[in-house]
C-alpha atoms as one frame of an Amber mdcrd trajectory, in Angstrom:
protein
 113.066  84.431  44.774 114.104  87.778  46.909 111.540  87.253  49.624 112.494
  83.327  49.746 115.934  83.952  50.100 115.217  86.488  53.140 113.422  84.046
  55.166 115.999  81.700  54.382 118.499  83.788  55.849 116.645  84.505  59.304
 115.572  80.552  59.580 118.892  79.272  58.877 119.653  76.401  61.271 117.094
  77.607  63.697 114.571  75.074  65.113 110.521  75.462  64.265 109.279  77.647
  66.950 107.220  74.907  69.632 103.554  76.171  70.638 101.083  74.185  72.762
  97.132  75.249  72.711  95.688  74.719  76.250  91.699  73.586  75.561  89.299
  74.306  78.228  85.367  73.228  78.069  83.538  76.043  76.046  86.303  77.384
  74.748  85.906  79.324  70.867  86.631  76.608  67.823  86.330  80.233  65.749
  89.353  81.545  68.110  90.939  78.277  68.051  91.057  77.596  64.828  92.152
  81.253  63.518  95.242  80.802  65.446  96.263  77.506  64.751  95.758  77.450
  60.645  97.697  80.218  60.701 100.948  78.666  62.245  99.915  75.434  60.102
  99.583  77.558  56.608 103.256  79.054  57.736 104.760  75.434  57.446 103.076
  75.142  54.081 105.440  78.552  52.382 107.246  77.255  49.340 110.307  77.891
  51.459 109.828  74.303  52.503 110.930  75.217  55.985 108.636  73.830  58.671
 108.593  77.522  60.370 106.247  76.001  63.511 105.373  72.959  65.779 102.407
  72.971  68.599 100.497  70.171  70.518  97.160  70.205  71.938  96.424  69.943
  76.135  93.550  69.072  78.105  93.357  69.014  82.004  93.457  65.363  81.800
  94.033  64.237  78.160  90.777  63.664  77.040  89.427  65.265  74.049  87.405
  68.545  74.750  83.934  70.095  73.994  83.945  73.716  72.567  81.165  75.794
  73.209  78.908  74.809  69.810  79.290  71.003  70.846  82.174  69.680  68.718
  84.782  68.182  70.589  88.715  68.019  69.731  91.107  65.385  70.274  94.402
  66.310  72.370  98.098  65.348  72.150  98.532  64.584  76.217  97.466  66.098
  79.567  99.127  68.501  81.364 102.943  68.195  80.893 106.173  69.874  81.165
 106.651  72.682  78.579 109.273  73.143  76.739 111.863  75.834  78.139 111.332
  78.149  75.291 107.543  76.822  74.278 104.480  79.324  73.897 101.760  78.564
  75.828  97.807  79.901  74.501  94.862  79.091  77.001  91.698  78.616  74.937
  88.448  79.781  76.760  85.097  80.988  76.325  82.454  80.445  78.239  81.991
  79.682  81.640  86.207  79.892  82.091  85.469  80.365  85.611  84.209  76.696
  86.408  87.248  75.562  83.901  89.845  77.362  85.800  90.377  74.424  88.478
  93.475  74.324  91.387  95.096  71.981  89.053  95.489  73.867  85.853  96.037
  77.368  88.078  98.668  75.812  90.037 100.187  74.485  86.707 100.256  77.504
  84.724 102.001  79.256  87.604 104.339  76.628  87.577 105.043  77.072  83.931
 105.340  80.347  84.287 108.300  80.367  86.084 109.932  78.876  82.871 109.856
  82.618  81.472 107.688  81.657  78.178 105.614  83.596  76.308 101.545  83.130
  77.466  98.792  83.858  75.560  95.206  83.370  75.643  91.817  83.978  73.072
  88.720  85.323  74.576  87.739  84.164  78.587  91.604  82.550  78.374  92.719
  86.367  80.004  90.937  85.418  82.915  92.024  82.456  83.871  95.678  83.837
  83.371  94.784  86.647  86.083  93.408  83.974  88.296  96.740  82.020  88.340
  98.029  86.142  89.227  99.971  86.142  86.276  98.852  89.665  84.304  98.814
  91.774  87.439  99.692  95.412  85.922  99.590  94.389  82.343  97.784  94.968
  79.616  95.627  92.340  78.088  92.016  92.476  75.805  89.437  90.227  76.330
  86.413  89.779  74.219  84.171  92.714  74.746  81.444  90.958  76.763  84.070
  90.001  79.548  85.161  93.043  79.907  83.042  94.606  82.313  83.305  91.828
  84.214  86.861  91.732  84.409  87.678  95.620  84.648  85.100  95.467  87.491
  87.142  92.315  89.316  90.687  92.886  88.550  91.189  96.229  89.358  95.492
  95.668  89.171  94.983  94.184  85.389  95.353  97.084  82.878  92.425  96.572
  80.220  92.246  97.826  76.629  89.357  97.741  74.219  91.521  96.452  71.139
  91.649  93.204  69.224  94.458  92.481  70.633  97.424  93.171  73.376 101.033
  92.454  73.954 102.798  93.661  76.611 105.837  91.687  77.229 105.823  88.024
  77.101 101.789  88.707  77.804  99.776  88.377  74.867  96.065  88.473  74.764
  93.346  88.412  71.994  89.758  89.651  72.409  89.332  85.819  70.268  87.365
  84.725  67.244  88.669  86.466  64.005  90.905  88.868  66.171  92.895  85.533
  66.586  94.221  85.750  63.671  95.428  89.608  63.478  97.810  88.202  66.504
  99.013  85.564  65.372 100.039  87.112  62.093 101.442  90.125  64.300 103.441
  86.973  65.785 104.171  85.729  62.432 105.915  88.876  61.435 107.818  89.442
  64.539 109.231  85.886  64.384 110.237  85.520  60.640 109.380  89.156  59.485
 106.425  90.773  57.461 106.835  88.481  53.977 106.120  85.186  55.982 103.120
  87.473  57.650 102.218  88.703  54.189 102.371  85.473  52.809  99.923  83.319
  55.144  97.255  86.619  55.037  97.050  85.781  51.073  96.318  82.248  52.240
  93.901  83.387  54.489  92.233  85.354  52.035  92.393  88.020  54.960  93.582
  91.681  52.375  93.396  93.578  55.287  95.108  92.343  58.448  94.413  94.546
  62.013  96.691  96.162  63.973  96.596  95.201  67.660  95.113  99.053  68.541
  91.867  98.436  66.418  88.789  98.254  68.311  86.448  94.743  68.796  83.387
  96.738  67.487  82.795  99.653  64.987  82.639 102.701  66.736  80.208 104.894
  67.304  81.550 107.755  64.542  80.954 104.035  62.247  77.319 103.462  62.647
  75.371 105.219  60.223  72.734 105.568  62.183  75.251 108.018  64.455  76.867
 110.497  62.830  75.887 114.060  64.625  78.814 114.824  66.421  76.936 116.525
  69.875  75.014 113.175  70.200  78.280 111.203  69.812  79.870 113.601  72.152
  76.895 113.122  74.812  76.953 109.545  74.432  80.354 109.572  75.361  79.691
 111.620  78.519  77.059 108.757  79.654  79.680 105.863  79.214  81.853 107.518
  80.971  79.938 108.483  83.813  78.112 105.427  84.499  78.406 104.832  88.292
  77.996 108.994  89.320  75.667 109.190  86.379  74.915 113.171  85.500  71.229
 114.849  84.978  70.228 115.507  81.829  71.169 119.390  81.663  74.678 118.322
  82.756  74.955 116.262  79.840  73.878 119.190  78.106  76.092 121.613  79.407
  79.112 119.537  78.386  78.219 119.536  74.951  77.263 122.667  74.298  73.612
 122.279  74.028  69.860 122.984  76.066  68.336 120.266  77.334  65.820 120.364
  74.812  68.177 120.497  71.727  69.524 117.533  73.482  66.446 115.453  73.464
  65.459 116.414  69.958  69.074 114.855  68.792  68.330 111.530  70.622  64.830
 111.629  69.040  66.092 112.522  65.514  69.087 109.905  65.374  68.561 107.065
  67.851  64.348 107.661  68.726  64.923 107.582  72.190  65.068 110.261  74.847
  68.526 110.551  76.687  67.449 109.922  80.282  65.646 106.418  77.992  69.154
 105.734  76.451  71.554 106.327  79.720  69.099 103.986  81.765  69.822 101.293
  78.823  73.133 101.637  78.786  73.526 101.332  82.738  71.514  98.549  82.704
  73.662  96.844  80.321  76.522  96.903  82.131  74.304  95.757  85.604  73.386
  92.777  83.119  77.025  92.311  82.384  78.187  92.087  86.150  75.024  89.781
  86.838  76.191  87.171  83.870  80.032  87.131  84.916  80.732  87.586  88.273
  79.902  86.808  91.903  78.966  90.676  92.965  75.937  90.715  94.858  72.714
  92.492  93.097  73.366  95.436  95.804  77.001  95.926  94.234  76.144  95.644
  91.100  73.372  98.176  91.746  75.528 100.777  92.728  78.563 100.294  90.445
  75.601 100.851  87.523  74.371 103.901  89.715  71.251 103.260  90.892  71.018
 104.895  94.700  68.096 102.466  95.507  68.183  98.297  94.872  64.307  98.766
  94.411  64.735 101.161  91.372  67.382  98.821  89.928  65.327  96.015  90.427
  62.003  97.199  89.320  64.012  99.025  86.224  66.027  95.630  85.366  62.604
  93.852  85.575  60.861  96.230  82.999  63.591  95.724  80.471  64.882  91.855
  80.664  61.438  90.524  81.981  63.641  88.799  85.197  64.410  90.393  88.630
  67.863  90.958  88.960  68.440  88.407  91.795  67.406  85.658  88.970  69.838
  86.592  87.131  72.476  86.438  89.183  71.720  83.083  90.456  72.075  81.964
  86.673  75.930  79.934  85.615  78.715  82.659  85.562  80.276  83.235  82.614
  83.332  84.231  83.670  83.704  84.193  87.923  82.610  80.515  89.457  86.070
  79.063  90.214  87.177  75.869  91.844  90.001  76.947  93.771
C-alpha cells in the first residue's frame, strides 16, 4: 500500500510520458523488444496509472524487417514529435545504408525540439551522422566500436552497457536495453516502479550503466594470473605503436621467457602469436564497418608494411584484406 501510495503522489495529474521507437532495416528485435516491454509492463503496475505511451516510425510508414527476418508493423512515417516526446533510433546492422538524407535531416530537425534521444546498438551512429553526439558520451555494441572510435574522433566512447550524458542516451542494445530503460524507469517515477517491472521481467539483478558489454578478462577462468592479465593489457593498449616482446616484459615485471611460458601455460599461445591476433581483430573490425582503405587500416592495426598485413590477414581469415573490405559495411555506407 506504501509503495502505491508513493507513486501516486509523484504521478498525480501528470500525463503518461510519450516515446516513439524509430525502426530502421536490420535493426535488433532483442534490443527492441527489451525496451519497449519494459515501458508496456510499467502501464500494467496495480497502480492502474498508465505511466507511458510510444508509437512506432518507419522512413516511410511501412512495416520494417529486423535483422533475423521478422518484420514489424508501424504507427506512421516520419512526423512531428511531440515537444516533450523521447525519441530511440533502432539499428543494427548495416545502419550506414539506413541512415538516408531524409531521416538525418529529420532527426536534426527534431532535435532542435530539445527532447531526449536515444538509440540501441548501430542507432549511436546514425545519431553522430545527423552531428548530434559530438563531445558526448555514448556506448555502442562492442563490435561497432572500433569502428566508431576510429571515425568519430569528437564522440566520447565508453565500453559500458549503457550511457547518459544529458538528454543523450545510448545502449550498447540487446539485453543492455533493458538495464536503461529501467535506469529511465527509476529516474521518471523512482526506484519502486523500477523495482517493480524488474520482478516482471524476471531480471533479480538489474546493471548499472558503468558495467561492461563482456566479462572481463580478471572473469574468464581461463585468465586469472595477474602478469598475463597485466601484459594483455599492455597489447590492447598499444595496438597501433605495438611494443617487442621484452618491452612487454619489462612492464610487467617479467623476462621474456617467463613471459612466454605464462601465455603457454594459460592461453597456449606465444605472446608475439596472441598480439598479432588481437591486431588483426581490430584490422577485421575497420574492414567490416567502415570506408578506410586496407592501407589505413593497416597502419592504425600497426603493421609498417601492407604486404605483411595482407599476407598475415590472409593466413588467419582465409581472404585478402582488400576482399574484405569490398564486402557491405556494417556500420559506414551512407546515403547522404
Amino acid at each position: 500500500m506504501c509503495r502505491r501510495s508513493n507513486l501516486l503522489s509523484m504521478i498525480d495529474a501528470a500525463p503518461a510520458k510519450a516515446y516513439a521507437f524509430l525502426l530502421l532495416p536490420g535493426f535488433s528485435t532483442l534490443g527492441f523488444s527489451c525496451a519497449l516491454d519494459a515501458l508496456s509492463l510499467a502501464n500494467h503496475h496495480p497502480s492502474g496509472f498508465k505511466y507511458y505511451r510510444w508509437r512506432l516510425l518507419s522512413e516511410n510508414g511501412q512495416p520494417v524487417e529486423a535483422y533475423n527476418g521478422v518484420k514489424i508493423a508501424v504507427d506512421s512515417a516520419l512526423c512531428p514529435l511531440d515537444r516533450n516526446e523521447t525519441l530511440i533510433i533502432c539499428a543494427g546492422e548495416n545502419a550506414g545504408l539506413s541512415s538516408t538524407k531524409t531521416i538525418l535531416s529529420w532527426l536534426r530537425r527534431e532535435a532542435r525540439r530539445g527532447g531526449d534521444l536515444g538509440a540501441l546498438s548501430s542507432g549511436t551512429y546514425i545519431l553522430a551522422l545527423a552531428g548530434l553526439i559530438g563531445g558526448k558520451r555514448v556506448t555502442t555494441h562492442w563490435e561497432y566500436k572500433t569502428a566508431l572510435a576510429e571515425l568519430l574522433p569528437d564522440v566520447i566512447m565508453e565500453d559500458t552497457i549503457f550511457s547518459v550524458d544529458g538528454r543523450i542516451f545510448t545502449s550498447a542494445g540487446g539485453a543492455a536495453s533493458m538495464d536503461m530503460m529501467l535506469d529511465r524507469l527509476r529516474r521518471d517515477y523512482g526506484n519502486d516502479l523500477a523495482t517493480w517491472v524488474a520482478d516482471q521481467m524476471i531480471y533479480t539483478s538489474p546493471r548499472a550503466y558503468s558495467d561492461a558489454q563482456r566479462m572481463s578478462l580478471q572473469s574468464r577462468p581461463e585468465v586469472r594470473n595477474p602478469k598475463l592479465l597485466l601484459a594483455m593489457q599492455v597489447m590492447e593498449n598499444n595496438i597501433e605503436d605495438p611494443l617487442t616482446p621484452d618491452e612487454i616484459a619489462g612492464v610487467v615485471g617479467l623476462s621474456t621467457r617467463q613471459l612466454e611460458r605464462l601465455f603457454a601455460k594459460y592461453l597456449s599461445i606465444s605472446p608475439k602469436r596472441y598480439y598479432l591476433r588481437i591486431r588483426l581483430e581490430k584490422g577485421r573490425d575497420l574492414l567490416r564497418q567502415t570506408d578506410l582503405s586496407v592501407t589505413d587500416v593497416s597502419i592504425a592495426c600497426g603493421f609498417k608494411s601492407l604486404s605483411h598485413f595482407s599476407k598475415s590477414y590472409r593466413a588467419a581469415y582465409g581472404i585478402p584484406p582488400g576482399l574484405e573490405a569490398s564486402g557491405g559495411k556494417v556500420m559506414c555506407s551512407n546515403r547522404t
